[in-house]
Every structure is written in C-alpha cells, then in structure tokens.
C-alpha positions in Angstrom: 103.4 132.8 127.1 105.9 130.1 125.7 104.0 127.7 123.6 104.4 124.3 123.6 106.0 122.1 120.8 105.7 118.5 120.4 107.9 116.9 117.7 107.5 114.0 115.8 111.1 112.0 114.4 112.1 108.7 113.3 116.0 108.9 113.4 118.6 110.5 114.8 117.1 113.4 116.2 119.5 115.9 115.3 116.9 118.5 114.0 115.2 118.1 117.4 117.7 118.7 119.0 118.4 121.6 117.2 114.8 122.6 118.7 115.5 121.4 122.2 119.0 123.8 121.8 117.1 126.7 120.0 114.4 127.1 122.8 116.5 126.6 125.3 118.9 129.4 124.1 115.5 131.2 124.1 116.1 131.5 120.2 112.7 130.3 119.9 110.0 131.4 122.6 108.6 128.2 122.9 109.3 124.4 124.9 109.4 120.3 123.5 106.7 119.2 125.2 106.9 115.4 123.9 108.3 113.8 121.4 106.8 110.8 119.5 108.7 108.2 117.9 107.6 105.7 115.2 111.1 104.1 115.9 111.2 102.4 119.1 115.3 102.4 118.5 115.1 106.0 117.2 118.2 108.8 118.8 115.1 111.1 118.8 113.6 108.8 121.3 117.4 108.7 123.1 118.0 112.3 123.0 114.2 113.2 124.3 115.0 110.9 127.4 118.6 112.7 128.1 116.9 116.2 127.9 113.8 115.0 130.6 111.3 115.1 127.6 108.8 112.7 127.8 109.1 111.0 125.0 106.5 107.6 123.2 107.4 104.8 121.0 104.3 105.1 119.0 103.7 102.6 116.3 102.0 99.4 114.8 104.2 97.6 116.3 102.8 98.8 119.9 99.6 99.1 119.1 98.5 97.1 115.9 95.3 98.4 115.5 95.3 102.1 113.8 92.5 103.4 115.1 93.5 103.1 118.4 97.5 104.2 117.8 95.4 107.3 116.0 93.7 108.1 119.3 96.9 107.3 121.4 98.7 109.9 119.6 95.9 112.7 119.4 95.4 112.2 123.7 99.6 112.2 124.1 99.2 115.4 122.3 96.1 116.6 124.1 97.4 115.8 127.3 100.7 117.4 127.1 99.0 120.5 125.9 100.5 121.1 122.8 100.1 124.1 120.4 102.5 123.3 117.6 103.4 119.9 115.9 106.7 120.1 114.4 107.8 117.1 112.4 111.6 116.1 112.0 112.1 113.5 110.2 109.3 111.3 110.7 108.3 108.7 108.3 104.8 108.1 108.7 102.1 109.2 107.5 99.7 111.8 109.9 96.6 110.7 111.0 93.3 112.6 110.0 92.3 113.1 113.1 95.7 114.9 114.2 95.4 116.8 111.2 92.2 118.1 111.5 92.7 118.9 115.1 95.8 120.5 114.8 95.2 122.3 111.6 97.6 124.9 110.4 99.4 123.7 113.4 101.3 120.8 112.2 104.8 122.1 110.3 107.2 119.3 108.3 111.0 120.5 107.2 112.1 118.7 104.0 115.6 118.8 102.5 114.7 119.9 98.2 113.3 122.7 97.4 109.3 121.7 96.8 107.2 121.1 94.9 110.2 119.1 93.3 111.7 116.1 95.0 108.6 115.6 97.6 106.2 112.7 97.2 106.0 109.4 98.7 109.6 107.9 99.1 111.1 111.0 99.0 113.3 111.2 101.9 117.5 111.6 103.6 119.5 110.2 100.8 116.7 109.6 98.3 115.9 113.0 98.1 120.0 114.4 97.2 120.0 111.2 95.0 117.4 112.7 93.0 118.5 116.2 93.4 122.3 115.4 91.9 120.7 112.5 89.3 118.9 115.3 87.8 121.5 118.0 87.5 120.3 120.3 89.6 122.9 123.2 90.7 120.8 124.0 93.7 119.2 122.5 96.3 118.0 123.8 99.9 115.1 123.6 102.4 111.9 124.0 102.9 109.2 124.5 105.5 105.3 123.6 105.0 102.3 123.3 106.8 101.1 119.3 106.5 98.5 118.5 104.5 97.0 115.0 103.8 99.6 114.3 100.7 103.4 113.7 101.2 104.8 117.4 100.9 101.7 119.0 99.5 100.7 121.7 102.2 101.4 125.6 102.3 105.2 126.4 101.7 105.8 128.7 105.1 109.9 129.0 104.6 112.4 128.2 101.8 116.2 128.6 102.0 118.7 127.3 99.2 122.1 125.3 99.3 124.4 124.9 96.5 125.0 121.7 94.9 128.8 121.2 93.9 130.2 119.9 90.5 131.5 116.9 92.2 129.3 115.9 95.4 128.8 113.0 96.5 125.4 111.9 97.6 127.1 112.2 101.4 128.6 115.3 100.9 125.3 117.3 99.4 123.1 115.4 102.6 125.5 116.8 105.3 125.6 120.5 103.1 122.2 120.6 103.5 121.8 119.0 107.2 124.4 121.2 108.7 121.8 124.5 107.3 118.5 122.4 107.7 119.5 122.8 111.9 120.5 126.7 112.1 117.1 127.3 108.9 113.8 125.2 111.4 115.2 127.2 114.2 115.1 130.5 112.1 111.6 129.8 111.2 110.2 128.4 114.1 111.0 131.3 115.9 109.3 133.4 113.0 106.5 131.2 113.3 105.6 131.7 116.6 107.0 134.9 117.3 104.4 135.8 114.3 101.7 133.9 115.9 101.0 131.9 112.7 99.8 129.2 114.8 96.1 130.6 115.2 
C-alpha cells in the first residue's frame, strides 16, 4: 500500500518536486499528500497547486498564536493521513507536538555533510559559504531523521559532491542541488521500500 508523504518547504520547491516526479514515475512507492508552506509566496506552495496537491500557507502570520498554528498543522497532517513528513527546505522550526507524533517519521535533507555545517542559520547559500570559507574539498548531502535541534537527529543517508578549486558560492549551491534532487529520491524510496517508517 503506497504511503502517504506530506512535505514541508519554504522556497522554490524544486526538491518537492523532485518527490512529486519520483512518485509519480513510481520511483518511490509512495504519494504528496499536502504540502505545508511557511511562505505564503513560496513556489512550493505554486507548484503543490499546479500538481492538484492541497497545499497550506501555515504561519504566524495566519495564525499568530503558536499553539494554535501547532495544532493546525498536526490536524492538516492528521486529516490527510499522512505516514511520512519529509522536509524540503523549510525554515522553521518543528513543533513538539508534530515531533512526537510523527516520531521517526519526520526526515530533513541538508546540503554539508553533518554534523559540520548544520546549526541554526545554516541554510542555501550560508551553508556552501561556510563549506568553501573553510577549505573544504568536499561537500555533499545528507539525510536525517528530525530531532528537536537544528540538524541533530539520526543520519539515515549521506552522499558526497566535490568542491572545485575555483567555485563560486553559486556554482558549489547548483553542484550540489542538481544531486540533492536525483540523492532524497534515492533514499526515500529506500526508506520506504525498507519500511523505516515504523
């Protein structure tokens, strides 16, 4: 039975739709079931629309009070029964509550190769700022379970990317961008082809 996915982003959405293409390749046995925006201007929320996804603009902005935006979220993903949370590029912090009910569910992709580079502020072109700054001659992906902490949780996936003499900042971000989209699809499928997700 395909499980559902619901996935969080605050951009562009190009890593969901990497997902959206993935699953519907049947790449990865599974469906977007939502996807939830922080970013009421986000592509995410654009491309989730164009695909027939429903898809929330979900922030303080809506719904100033965070207890209530806590529960909004945790009933949107309740209500579109979903079994995996997969989150692409959001910027916000997840509540407890989603956490805990979701636990071992909830999967983040970030572009360094943790534990370095991760931690608050650590994301896009801060992250391959940091990554040429310190003279690194690799770089790559990687795949965790989210915990409480910014980029703390169980490494499921890692893949590396090379970082050139002379990149720019630009040119390491797309390197890694153009692998981040072929890499989640990769390991969602191994995730839930595995059944990692109980």
């Amino acid at each position: 039975m395909k499980k559902n996915i619901a996935v969080f982003a605050s951009g562009n959405g190009s890593d969901l739709q990497a997902i959206i293409d993935g699953c519907k390749a049947g790449r990865i046995d599974a469906e977007v079931c939502v996807v939830v925006s922080n970013n009421s201007k986000s592509g995410a929320l654009a491309r989730a629309r164009d695909e027939g996804i429903p898809a929330f603009h979900m922030s303080a902005k809506r719904i100033p009070d965070a207890a209530e935006l806590e529960q909004e979220i945790l009933m949107i993903l309740l209500e579109h029964n979903t079994d995996v949370v997969f989150l692409a590029g959001y910027m916000k912090k997840i509540a407890d509550s989603v956490l805990q009910k979701y636990a071992d569910r909830i999967y983040n992709i970030h572009p360094a190769l943790l534990p370095k580079f991760g931690g608050q502020g650590m994301y896009g072109i801060n992250v391959h700022r940091a990554v040429i700054e310190a003279g690194e001659v690799q770089t790559g992906i990687t795949i965790h379970k989210v915990a409480p902490e910014y980029d703390t949780g169980e490494i499921v996936a890692q893949c590396t990317v090379p970082v050139l003499l002379d990149d720019t900042v630009e040119e390491l971000a797309a390197r890694v961008l153009a692998r981040e989209h072929t890499f989640l699809v990769e390991t969602l499928a191994k995730i839930l082809s595995q059944d990692m997700t109980q």
